[in-house]
N, C-alpha and C positions, 0 to 999 in steps of 0.2 A: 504494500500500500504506500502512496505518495501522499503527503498532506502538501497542501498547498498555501502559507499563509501570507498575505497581502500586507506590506508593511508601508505605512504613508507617517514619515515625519516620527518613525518610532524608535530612534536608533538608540533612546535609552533601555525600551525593553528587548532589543536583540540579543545582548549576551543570556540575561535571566531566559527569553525563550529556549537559546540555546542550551545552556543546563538543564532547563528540568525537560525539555526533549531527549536528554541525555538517556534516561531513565524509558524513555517510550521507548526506544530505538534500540533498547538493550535486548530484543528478542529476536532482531538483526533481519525481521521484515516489513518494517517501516522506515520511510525516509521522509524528510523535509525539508520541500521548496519553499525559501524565502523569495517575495519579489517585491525589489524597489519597485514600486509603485509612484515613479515621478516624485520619490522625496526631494525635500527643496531645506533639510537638512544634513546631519552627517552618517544618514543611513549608507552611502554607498560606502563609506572611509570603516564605519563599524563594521560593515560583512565582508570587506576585504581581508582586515584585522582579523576575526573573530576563525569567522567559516574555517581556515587550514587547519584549526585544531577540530574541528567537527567534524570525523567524514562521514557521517549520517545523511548530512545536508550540505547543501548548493544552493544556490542562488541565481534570481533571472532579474533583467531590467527593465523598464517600460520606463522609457526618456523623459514621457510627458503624462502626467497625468492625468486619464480621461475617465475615472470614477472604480469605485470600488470594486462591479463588477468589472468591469472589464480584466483589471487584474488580476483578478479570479481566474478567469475565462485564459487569458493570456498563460496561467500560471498551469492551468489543469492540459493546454493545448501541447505543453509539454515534458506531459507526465507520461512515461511506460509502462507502467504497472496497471495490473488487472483491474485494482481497488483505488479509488484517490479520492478525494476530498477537501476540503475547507474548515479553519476555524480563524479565530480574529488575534492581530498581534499585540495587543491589551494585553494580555493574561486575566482577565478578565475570565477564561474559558482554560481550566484546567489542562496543559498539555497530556496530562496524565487519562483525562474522558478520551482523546482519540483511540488510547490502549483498548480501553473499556470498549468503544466502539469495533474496534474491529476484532474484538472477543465474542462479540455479539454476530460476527459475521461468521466466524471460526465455528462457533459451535452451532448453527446452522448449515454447514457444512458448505461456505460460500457460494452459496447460489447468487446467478447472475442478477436477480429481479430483486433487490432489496436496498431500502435506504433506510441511515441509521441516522438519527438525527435527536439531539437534545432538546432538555425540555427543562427550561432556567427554574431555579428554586432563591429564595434567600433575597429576593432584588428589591426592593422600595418600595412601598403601595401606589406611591404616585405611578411609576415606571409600570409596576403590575397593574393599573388598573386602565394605563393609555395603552398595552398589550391586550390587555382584553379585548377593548373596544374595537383596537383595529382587526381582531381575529373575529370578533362575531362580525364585524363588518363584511371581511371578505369573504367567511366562509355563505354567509348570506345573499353577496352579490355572485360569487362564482358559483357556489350550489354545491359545495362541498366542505365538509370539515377541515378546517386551516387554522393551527393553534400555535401560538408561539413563532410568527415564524419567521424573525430575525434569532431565535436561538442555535447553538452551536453544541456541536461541530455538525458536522453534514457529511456522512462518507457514503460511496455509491460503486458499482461498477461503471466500467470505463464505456461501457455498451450504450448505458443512459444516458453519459455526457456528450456519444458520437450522434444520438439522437435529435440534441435541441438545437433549434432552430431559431433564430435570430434572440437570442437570449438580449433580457437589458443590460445596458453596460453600469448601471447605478446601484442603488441599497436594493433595487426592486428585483436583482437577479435572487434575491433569498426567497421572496414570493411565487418567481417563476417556478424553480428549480422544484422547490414543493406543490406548487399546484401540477409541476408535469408528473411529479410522483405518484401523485393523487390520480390524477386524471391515467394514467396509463397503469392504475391499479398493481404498483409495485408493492413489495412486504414491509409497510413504514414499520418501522420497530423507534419508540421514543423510550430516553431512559433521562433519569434525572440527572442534574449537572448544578453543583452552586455556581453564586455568580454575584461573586464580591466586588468592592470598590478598584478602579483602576489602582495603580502605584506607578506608572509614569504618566506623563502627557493628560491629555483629555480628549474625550469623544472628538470624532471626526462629522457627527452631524446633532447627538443627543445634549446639544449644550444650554436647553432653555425651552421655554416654555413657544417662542418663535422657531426654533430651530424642528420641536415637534410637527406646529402648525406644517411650517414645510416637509415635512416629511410625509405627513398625510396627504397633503394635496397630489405629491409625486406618486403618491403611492394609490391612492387611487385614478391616476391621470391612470397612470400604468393598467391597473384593471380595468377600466373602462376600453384599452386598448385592447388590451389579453381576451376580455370576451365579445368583442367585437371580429374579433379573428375567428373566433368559433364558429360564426356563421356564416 
């Protein structure tokens, strides 16, 4: 399995990722792709430093930064491995739940049709209760159960990701990616995950009560599009 984590402007948490990645990687079938994601900090100078003593992990670039997914998207395009996935480089999202995740995939005896994906505990009531809303939101307008679903990590096979088709390149590729799970009735398996306060930096769009407003709006621009496509 390949994780794929998308680092914008992170390069105080790249060593810490790197260590306790240390520990996932110690059963020597998981790897982790970092990707400058158009930092406009000294994330390329830390993974130059950092990376020679990890050979776990390697690193990709993307010049310019053109949103979250897309880094994503750019980071999984070139992944090898059967299994790959995503989580966020906060730490925020346990390096340690990827293990978990793809244990869950092991003792299912890796079938191609499954996605594993978390399901945050421990977060804010304010934060829990604007997840809510936007999860009965969408699962109402799209017409299927959709819970959580900016939560992490997200692993899949590589079959699912050769599937999608014009993916967003913003926060909305976390909405696509599970509603195509959904929709092409793959094996969702959710497992709990806490999901403590940062320790470097600050959100990249959760920084306020405005910064929410926009995010909703995008985020239903977005599904207004997605089910627009359906017909």
């Amino acid at each position: 399995m390949t994780v794929v984590v998308p680092c914008y402007n992170e390069a105080k948490n790249i060593p810490l990722i790197l260590n306790r990645f240390t520990e996932v990687s110690a059963r020597g079938d998981i790897g982790l792709l970092l990707i400058d994601n158009g930092s406009t900090d000294d994330t390329e100078a830390v993974l130059a430093e950092h990376l020679p003593n990890f050979t776990f992990a390697t690193s990709f670039k993307v010049p310019v930064n053109q949103g979250y997914g897309y880094g994503i998207l750019q980071g999984l395009s070139q992944c090898k491995s059967d299994y790959l996935g995503w989580t966020h480089a906060d730490m925020q999202t346990d390096p340690l739940d990827l293990r978990r995740a793809f244990e869950i995939i092991e003792k299912q005896n890796f079938p191609s049709d499954i996605y594993v994906k978390g399901q945050r505990r421990g977060r804010p009531l304010s934060d829990s209760f604007f997840t809510g809303g936007m999860s009965i939101f969408e699962s109402c307008y799209l017409g299927m159960p959709l819970w959580d679903i900016n939560a992490q990590p997200n692993i899949f096979h590589k079959s699912f990701f050769e599937s999608w088709t014009t993916p967003p390149h913003d926060f909305a590729l976390d909405l696509y990616v599970y509603y195509q799970a959904r929709k092409n009735k793959l094996n969702l398996v959710r497992f709990d995950v806490v999901f403590p306060e940062r320790i470097h930096g600050e959100s990249k769009w959760n920084t306020g009560f405005k910064s929410k407003l926009r995010f909703i709006k995008r985020t239903i621009e977005f599904s207004v599009k997605l089910r627009r496509s359906l017909h």
